[in-house]
Biopython code that builds the backbone (N, CA, C, O; Angstrom):
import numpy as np
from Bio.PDB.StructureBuilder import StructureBuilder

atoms = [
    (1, "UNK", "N", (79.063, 110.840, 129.284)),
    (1, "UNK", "CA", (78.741, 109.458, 129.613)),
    (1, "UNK", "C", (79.700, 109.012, 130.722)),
    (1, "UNK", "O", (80.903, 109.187, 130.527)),
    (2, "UNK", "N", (79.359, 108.551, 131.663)),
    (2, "UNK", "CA", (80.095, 107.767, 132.959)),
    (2, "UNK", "C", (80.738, 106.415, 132.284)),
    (2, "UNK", "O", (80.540, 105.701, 131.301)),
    (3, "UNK", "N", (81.818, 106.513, 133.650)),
    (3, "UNK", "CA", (82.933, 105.079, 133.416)),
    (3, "UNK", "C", (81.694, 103.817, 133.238)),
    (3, "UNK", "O", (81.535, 102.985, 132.345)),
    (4, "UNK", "N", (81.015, 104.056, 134.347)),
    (4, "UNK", "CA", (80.283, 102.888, 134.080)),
    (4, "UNK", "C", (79.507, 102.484, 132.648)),
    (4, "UNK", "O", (79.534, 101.413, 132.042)),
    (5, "UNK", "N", (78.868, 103.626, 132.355)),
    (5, "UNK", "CA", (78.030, 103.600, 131.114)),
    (5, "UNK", "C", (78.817, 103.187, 129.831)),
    (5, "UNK", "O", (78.373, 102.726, 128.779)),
    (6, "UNK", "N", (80.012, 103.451, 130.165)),
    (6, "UNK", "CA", (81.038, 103.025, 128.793)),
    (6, "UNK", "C", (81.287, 101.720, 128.786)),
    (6, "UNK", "O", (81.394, 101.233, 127.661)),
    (7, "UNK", "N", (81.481, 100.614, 130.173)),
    (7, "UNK", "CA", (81.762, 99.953, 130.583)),
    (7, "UNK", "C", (80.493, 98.775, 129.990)),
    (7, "UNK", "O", (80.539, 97.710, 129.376)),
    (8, "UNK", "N", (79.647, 99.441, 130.427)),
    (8, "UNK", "CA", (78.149, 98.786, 129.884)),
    (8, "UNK", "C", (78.068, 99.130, 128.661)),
    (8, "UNK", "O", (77.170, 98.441, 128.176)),
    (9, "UNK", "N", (78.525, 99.847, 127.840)),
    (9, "UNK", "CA", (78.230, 99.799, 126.659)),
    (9, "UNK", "C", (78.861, 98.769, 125.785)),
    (9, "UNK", "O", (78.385, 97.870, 125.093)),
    (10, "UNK", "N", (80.279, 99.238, 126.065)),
    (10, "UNK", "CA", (81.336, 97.951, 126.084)),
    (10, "UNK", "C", (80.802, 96.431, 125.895)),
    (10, "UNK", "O", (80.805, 95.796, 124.841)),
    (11, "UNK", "N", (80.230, 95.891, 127.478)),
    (11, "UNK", "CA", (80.022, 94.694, 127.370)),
    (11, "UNK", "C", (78.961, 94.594, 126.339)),
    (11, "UNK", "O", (78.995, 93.594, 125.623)),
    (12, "UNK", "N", (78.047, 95.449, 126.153)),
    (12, "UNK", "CA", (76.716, 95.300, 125.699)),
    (12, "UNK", "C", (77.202, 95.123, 124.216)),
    (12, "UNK", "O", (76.405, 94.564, 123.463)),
    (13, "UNK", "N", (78.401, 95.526, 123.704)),
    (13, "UNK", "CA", (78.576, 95.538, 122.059)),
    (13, "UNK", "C", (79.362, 93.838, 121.961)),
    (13, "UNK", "O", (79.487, 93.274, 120.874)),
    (14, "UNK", "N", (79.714, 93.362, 122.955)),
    (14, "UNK", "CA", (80.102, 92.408, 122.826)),
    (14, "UNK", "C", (78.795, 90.873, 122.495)),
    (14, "UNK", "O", (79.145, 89.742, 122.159)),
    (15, "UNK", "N", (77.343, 91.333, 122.723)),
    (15, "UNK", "CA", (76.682, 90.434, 122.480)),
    (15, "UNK", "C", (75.953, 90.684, 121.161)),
    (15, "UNK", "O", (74.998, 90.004, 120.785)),
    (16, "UNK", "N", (76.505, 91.770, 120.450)),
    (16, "UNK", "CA", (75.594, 91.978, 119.278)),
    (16, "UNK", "C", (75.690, 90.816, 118.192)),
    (16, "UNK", "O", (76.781, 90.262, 118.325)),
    (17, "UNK", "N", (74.925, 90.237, 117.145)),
    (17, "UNK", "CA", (75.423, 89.816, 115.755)),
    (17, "UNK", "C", (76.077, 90.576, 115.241)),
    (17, "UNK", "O", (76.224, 91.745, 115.597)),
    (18, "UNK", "N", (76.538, 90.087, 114.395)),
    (18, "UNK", "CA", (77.647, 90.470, 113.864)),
    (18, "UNK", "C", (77.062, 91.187, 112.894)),
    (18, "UNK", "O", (77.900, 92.008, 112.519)),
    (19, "UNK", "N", (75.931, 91.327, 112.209)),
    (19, "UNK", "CA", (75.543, 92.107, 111.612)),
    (19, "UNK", "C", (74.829, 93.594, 112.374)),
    (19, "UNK", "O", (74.773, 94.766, 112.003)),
    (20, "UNK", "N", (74.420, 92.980, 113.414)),
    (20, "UNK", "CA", (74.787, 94.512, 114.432)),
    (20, "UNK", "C", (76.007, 95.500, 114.607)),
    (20, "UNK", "O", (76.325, 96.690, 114.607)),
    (21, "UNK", "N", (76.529, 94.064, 114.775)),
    (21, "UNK", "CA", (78.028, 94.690, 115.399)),
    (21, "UNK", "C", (78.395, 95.645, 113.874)),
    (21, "UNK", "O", (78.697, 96.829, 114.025)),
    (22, "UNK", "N", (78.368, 95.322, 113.091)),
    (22, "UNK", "CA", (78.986, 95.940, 111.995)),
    (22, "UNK", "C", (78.050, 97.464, 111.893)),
    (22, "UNK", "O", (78.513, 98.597, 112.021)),
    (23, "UNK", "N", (77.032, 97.196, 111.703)),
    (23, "UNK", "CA", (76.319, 98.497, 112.171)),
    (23, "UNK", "C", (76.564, 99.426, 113.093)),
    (23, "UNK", "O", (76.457, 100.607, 112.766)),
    (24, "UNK", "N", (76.916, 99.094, 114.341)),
    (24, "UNK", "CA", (77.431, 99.744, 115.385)),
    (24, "UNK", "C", (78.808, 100.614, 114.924)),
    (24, "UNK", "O", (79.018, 101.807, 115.142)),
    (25, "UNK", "N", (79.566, 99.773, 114.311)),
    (25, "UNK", "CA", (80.582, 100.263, 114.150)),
    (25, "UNK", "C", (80.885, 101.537, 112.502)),
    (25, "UNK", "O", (81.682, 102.299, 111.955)),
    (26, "UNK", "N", (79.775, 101.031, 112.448)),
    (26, "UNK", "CA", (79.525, 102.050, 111.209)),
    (26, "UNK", "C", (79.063, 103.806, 111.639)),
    (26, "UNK", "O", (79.272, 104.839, 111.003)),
    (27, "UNK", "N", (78.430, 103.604, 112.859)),
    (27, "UNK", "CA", (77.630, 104.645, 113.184)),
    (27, "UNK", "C", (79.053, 105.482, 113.960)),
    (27, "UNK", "O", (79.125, 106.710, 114.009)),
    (28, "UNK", "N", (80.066, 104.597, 114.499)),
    (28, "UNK", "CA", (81.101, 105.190, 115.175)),
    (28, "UNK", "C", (81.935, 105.830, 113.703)),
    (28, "UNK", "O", (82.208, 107.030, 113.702)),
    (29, "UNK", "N", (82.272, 105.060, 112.610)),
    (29, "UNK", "CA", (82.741, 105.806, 111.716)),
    (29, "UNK", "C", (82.298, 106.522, 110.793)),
    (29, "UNK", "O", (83.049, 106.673, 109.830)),
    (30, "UNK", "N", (80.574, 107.387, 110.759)),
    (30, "UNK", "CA", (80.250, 108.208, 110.351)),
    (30, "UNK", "C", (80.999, 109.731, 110.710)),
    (30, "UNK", "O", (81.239, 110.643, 109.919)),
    (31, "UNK", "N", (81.244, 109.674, 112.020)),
    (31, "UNK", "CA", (81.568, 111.078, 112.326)),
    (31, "UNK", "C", (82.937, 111.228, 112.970)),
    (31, "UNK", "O", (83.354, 112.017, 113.818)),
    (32, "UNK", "N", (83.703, 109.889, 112.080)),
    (32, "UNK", "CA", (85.218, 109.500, 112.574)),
    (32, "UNK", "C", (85.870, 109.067, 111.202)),
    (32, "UNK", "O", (86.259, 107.900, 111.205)),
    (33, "UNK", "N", (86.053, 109.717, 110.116)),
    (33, "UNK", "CA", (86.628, 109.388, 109.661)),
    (33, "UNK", "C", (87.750, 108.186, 109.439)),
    (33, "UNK", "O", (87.730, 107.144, 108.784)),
    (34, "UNK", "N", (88.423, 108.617, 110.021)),
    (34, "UNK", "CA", (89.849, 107.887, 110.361)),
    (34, "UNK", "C", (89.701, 106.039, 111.048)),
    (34, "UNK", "O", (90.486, 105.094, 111.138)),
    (35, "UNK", "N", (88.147, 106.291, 111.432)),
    (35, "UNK", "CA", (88.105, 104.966, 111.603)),
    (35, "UNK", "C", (87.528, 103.846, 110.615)),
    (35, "UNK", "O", (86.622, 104.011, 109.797)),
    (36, "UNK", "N", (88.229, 102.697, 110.859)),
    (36, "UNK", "CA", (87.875, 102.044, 109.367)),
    (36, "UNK", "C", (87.280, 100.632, 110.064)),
    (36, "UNK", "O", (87.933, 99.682, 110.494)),
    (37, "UNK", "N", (85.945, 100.798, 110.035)),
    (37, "UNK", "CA", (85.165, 99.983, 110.717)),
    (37, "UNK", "C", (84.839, 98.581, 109.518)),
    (37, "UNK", "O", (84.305, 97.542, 109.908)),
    (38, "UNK", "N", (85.124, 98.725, 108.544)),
    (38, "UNK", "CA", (85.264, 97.681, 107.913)),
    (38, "UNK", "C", (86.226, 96.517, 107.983)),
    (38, "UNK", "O", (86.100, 95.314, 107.752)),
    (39, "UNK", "N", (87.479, 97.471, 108.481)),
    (39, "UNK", "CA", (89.365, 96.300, 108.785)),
    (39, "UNK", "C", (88.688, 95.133, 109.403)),
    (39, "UNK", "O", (87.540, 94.960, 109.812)),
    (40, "UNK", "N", (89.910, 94.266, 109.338)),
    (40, "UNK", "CA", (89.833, 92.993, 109.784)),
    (40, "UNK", "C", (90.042, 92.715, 111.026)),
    (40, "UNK", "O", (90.218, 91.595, 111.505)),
    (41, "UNK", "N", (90.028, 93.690, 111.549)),
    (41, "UNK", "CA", (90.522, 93.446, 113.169)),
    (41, "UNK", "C", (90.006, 95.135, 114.030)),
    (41, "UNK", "O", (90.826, 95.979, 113.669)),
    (42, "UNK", "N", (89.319, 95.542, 114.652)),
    (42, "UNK", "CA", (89.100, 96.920, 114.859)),
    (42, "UNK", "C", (88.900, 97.147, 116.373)),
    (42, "UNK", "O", (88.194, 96.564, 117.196)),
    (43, "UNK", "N", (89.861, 98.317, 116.478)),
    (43, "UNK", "CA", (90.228, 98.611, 117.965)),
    (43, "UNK", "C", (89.426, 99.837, 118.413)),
    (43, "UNK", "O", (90.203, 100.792, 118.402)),
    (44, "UNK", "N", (88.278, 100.196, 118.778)),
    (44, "UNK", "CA", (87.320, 101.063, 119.699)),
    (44, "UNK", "C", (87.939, 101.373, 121.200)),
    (44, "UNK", "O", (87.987, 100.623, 122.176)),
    (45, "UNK", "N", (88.376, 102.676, 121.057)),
    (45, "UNK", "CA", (88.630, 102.967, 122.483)),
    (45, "UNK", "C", (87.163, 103.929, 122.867)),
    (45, "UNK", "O", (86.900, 104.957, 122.245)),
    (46, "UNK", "N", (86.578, 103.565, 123.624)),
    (46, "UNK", "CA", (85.903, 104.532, 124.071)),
    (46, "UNK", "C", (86.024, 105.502, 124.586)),
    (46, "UNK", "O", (85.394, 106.473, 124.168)),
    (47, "UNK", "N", (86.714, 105.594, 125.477)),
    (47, "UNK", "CA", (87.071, 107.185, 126.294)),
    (47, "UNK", "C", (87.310, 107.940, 125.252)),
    (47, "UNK", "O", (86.761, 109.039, 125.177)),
    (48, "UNK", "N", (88.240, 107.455, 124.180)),
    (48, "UNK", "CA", (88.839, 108.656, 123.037)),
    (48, "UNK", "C", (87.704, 109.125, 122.418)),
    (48, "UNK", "O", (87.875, 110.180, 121.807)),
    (49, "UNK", "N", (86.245, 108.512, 122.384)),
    (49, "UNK", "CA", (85.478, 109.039, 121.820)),
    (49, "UNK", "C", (84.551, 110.139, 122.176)),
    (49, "UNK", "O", (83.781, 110.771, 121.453)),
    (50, "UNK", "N", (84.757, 110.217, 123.269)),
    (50, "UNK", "CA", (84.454, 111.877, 124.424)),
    (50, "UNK", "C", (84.777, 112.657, 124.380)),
    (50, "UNK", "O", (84.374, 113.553, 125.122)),
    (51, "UNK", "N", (85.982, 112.883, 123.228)),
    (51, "UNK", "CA", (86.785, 114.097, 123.543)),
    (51, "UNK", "C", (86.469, 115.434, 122.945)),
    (51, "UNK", "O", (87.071, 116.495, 123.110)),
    (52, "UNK", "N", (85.246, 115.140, 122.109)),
    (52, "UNK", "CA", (84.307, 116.330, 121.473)),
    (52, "UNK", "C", (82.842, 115.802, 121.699)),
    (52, "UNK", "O", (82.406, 114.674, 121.932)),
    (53, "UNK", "N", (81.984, 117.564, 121.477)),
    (53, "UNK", "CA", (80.523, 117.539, 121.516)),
    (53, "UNK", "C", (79.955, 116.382, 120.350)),
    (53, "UNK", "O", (78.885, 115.810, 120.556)),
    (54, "UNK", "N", (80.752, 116.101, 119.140)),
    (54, "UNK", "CA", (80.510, 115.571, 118.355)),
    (54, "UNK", "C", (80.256, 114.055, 118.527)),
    (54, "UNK", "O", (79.230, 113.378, 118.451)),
    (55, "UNK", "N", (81.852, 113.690, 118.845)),
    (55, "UNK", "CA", (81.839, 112.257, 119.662)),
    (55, "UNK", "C", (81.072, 111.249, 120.677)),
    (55, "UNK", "O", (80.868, 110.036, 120.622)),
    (56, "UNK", "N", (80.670, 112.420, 121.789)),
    (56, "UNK", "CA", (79.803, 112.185, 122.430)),
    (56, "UNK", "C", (78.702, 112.079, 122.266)),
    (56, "UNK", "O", (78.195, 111.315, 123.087)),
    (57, "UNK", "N", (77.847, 112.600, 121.381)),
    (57, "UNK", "CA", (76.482, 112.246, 120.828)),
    (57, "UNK", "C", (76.539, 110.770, 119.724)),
    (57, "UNK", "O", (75.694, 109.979, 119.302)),
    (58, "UNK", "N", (78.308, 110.978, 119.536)),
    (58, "UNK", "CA", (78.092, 109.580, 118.630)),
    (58, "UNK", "C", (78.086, 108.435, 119.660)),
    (58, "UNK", "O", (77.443, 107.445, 119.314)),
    (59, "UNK", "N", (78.693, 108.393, 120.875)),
    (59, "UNK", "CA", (78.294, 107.563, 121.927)),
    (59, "UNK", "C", (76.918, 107.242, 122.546)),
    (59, "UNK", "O", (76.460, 106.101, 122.615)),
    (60, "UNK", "N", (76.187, 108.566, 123.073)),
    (60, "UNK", "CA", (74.708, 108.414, 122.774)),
    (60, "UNK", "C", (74.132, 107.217, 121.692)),
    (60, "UNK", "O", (73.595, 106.139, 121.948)),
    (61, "UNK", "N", (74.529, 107.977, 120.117)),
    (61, "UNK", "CA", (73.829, 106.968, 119.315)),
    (61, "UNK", "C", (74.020, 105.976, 119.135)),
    (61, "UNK", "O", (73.184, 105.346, 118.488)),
    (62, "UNK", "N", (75.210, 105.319, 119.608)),
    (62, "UNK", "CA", (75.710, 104.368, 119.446)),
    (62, "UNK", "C", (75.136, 103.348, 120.836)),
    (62, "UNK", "O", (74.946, 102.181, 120.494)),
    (63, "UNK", "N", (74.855, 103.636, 122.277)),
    (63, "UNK", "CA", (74.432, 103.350, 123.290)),
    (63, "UNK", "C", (72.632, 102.901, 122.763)),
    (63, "UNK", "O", (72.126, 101.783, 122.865)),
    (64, "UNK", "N", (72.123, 103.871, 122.336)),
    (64, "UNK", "CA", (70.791, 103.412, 122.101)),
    (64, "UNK", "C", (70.586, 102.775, 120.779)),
    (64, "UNK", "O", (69.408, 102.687, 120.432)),
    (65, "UNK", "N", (71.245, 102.436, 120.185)),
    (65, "UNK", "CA", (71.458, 101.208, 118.845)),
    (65, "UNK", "C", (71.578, 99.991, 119.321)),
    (65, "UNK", "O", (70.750, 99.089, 119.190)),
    (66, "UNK", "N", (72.650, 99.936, 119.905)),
    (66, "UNK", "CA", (72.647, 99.003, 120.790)),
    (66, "UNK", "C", (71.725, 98.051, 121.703)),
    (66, "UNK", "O", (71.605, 96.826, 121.699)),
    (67, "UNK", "N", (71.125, 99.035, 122.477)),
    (67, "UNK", "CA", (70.149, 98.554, 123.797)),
    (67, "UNK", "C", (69.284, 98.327, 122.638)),
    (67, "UNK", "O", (68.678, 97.284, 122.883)),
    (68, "UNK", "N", (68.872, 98.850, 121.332)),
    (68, "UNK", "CA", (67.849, 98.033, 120.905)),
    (68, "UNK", "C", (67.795, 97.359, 119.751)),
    (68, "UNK", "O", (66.838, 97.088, 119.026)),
    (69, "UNK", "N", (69.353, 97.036, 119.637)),
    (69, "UNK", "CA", (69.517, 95.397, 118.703)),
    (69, "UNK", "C", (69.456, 94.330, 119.536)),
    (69, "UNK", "O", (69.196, 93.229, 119.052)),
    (70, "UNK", "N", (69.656, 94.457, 120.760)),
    (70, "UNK", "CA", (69.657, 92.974, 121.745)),
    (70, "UNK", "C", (68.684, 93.341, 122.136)),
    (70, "UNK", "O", (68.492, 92.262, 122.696)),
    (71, "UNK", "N", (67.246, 94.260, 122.556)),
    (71, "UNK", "CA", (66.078, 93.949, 122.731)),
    (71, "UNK", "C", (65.668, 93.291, 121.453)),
    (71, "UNK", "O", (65.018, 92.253, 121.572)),
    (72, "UNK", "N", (65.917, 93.686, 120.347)),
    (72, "UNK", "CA", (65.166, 92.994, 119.001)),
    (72, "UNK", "C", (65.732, 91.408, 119.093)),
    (72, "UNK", "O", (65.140, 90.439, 118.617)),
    (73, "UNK", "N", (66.761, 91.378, 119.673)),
    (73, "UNK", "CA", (67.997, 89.609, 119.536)),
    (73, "UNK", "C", (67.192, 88.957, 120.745)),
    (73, "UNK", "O", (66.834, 87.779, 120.727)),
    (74, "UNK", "N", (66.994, 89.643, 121.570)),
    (74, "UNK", "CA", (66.171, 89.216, 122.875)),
    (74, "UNK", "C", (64.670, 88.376, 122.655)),
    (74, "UNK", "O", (64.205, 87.341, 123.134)),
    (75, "UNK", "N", (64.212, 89.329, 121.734)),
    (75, "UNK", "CA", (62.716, 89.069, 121.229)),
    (75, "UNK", "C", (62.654, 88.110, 120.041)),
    (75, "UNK", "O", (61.547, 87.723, 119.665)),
    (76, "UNK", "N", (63.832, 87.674, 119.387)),
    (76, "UNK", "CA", (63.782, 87.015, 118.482)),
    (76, "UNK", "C", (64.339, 85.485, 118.808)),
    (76, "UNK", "O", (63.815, 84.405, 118.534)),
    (77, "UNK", "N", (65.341, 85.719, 119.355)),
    (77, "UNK", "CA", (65.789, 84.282, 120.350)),
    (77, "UNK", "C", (64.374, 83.039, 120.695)),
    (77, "UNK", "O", (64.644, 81.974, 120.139)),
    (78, "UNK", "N", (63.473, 83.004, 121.200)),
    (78, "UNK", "CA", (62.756, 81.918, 121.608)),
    (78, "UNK", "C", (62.213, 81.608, 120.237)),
    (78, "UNK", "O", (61.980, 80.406, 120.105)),
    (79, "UNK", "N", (61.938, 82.361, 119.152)),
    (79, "UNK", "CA", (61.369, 81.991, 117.749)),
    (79, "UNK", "C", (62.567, 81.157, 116.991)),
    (79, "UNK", "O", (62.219, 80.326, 116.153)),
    (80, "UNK", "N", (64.166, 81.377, 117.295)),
    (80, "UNK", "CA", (64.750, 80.295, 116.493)),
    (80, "UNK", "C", (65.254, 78.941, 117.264)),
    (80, "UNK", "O", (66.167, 78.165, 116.985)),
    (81, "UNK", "N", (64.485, 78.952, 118.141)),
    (81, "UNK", "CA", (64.484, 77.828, 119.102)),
    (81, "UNK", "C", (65.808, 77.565, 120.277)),
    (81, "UNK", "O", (66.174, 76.505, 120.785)),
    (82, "UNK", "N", (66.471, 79.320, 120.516)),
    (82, "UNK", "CA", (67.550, 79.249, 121.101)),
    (82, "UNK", "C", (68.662, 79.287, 120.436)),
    (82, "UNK", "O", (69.613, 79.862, 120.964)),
    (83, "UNK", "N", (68.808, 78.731, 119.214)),
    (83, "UNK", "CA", (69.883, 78.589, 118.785)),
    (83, "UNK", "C", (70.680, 79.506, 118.036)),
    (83, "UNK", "O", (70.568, 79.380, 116.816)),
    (84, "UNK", "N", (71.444, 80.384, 118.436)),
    (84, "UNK", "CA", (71.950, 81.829, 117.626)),
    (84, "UNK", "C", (73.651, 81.615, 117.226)),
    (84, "UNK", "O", (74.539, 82.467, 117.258)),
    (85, "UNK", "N", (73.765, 79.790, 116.745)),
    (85, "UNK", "CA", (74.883, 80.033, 116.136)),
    (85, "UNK", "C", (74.665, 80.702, 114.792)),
    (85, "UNK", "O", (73.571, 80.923, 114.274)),
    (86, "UNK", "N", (76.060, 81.042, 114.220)),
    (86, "UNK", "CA", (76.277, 81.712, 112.896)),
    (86, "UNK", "C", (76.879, 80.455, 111.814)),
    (86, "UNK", "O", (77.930, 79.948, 112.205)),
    (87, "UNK", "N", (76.461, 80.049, 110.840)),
    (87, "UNK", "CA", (77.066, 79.590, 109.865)),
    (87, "UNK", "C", (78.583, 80.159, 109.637)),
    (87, "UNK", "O", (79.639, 79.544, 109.491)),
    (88, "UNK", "N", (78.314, 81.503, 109.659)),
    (88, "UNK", "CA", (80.286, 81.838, 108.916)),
    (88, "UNK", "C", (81.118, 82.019, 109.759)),
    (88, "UNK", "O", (81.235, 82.930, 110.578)),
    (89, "UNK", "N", (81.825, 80.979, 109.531)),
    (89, "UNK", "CA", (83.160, 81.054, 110.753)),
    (89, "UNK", "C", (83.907, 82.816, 110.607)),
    (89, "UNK", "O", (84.178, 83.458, 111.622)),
    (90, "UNK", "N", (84.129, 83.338, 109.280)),
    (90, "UNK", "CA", (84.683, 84.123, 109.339)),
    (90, "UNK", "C", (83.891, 85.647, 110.041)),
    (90, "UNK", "O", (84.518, 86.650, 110.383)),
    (91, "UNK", "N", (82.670, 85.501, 110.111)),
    (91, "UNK", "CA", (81.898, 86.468, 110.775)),
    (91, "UNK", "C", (82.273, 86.297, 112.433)),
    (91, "UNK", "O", (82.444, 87.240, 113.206)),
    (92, "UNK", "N", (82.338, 85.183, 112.696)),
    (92, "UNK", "CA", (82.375, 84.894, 113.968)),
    (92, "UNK", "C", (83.466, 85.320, 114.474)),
    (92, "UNK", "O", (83.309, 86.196, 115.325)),
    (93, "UNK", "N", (84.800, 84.929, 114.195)),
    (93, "UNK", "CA", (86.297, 85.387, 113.981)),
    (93, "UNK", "C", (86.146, 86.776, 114.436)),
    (93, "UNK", "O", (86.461, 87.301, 115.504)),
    (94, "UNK", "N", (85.724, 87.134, 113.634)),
    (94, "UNK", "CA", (85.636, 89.277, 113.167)),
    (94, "UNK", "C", (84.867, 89.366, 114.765)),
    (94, "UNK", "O", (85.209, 90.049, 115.730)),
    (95, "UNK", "N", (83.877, 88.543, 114.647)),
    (95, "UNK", "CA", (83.172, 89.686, 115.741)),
    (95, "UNK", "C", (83.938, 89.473, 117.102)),
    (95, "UNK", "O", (84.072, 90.407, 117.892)),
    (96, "UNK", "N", (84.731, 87.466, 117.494)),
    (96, "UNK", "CA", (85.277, 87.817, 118.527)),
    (96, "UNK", "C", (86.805, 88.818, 118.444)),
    (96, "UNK", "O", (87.253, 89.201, 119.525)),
    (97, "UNK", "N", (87.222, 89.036, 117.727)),
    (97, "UNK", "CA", (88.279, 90.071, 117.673)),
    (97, "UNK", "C", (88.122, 91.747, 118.283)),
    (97, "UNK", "O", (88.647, 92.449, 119.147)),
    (98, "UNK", "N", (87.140, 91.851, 117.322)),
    (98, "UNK", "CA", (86.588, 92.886, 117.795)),
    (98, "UNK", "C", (85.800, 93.137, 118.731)),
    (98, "UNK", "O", (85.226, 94.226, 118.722)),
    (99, "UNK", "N", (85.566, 92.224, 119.759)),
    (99, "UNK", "CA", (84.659, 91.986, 121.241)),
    (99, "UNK", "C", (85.736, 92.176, 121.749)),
    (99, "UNK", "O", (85.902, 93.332, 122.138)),
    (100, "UNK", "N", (87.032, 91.086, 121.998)),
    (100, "UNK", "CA", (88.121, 91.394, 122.186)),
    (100, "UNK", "C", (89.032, 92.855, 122.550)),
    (100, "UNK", "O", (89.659, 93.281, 123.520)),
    (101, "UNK", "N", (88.742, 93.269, 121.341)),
    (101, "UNK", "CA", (89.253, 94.860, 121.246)),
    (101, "UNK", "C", (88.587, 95.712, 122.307)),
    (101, "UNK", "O", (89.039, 96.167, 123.358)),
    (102, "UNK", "N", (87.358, 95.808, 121.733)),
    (102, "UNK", "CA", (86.495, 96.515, 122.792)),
    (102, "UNK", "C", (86.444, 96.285, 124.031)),
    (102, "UNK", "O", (86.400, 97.133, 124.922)),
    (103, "UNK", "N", (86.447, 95.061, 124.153)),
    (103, "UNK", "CA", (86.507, 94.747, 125.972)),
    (103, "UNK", "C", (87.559, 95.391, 126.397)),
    (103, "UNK", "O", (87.497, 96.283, 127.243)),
    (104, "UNK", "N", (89.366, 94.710, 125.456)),
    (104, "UNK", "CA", (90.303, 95.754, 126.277)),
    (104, "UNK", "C", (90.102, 97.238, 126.612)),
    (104, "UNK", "O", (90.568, 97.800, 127.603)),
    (105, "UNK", "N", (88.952, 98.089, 125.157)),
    (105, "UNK", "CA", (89.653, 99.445, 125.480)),
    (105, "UNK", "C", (88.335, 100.180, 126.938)),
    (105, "UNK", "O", (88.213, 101.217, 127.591)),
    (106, "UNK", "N", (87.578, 98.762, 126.789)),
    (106, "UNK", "CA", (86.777, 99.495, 128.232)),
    (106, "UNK", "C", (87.362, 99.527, 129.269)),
    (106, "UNK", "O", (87.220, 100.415, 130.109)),
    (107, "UNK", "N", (88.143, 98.515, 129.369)),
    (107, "UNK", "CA", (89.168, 98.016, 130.509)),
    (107, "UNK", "C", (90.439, 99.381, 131.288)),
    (107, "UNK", "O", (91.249, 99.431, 132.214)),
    (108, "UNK", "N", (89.904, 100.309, 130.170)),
    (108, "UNK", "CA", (91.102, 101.101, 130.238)),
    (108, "UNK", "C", (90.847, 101.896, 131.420)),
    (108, "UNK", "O", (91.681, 102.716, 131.804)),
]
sb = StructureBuilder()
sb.init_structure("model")
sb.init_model(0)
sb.init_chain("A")
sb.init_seg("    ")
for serial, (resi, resn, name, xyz) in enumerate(atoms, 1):
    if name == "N":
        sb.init_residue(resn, " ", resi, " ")
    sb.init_atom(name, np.array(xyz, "f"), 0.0, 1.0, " ", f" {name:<3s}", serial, name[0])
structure = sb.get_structure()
């Protein structure tokens, strides 16, 4: 996967729900142990996730999960009349932290 494509993936995880987002991050800690996509705060470096045949297909899957939770968020948007706040502050919290995170480690 290219700088760019990580870069775009990056931003692209930053618009998920948070119930995406948690999904997303689940699919990264299927074949990552060590990552604990549940914590309260979670740091995704992407590049580190290239560093095997393994990893890299989890980037793949993780790239096309993505592109089609915000086509589904895309398609669902004009039916709740625009409005895609979240009731739980604490979901919201989590997900900008972890937008946060991710943005830095695209940045890298």
């Amino acid at each position: 996967m290219s700088t760019e494509e990580k870069r775009k993936l990056g931003a692209a995880l930053t618009r998920l729900s948070p119930e995406d987002l948690t999904k997303a991050l689940e699919i990264v800690a299927q074949n990552n142990p060590g990552f604990q996509a549940t914590a309260e705060e979670v740091d995704l470096d992407i590049d580190a996730q290239e560093q095997t045949v393994q990893a890299e297909s989890t980037l793949w899957r993780l790239k096309f999960y993505v592109e089609d939770a915000l086509e589904v968020q895309g398609k669902s948007a004009p039916s709740t009349g625009g409005n895609n706040i979240t009731s739980n502050n604490n979901n919201n919290k989590r997900e900008r932290e972890i937008c946060d995170a991710i943005a830095k480690s695209a940045k890298k």
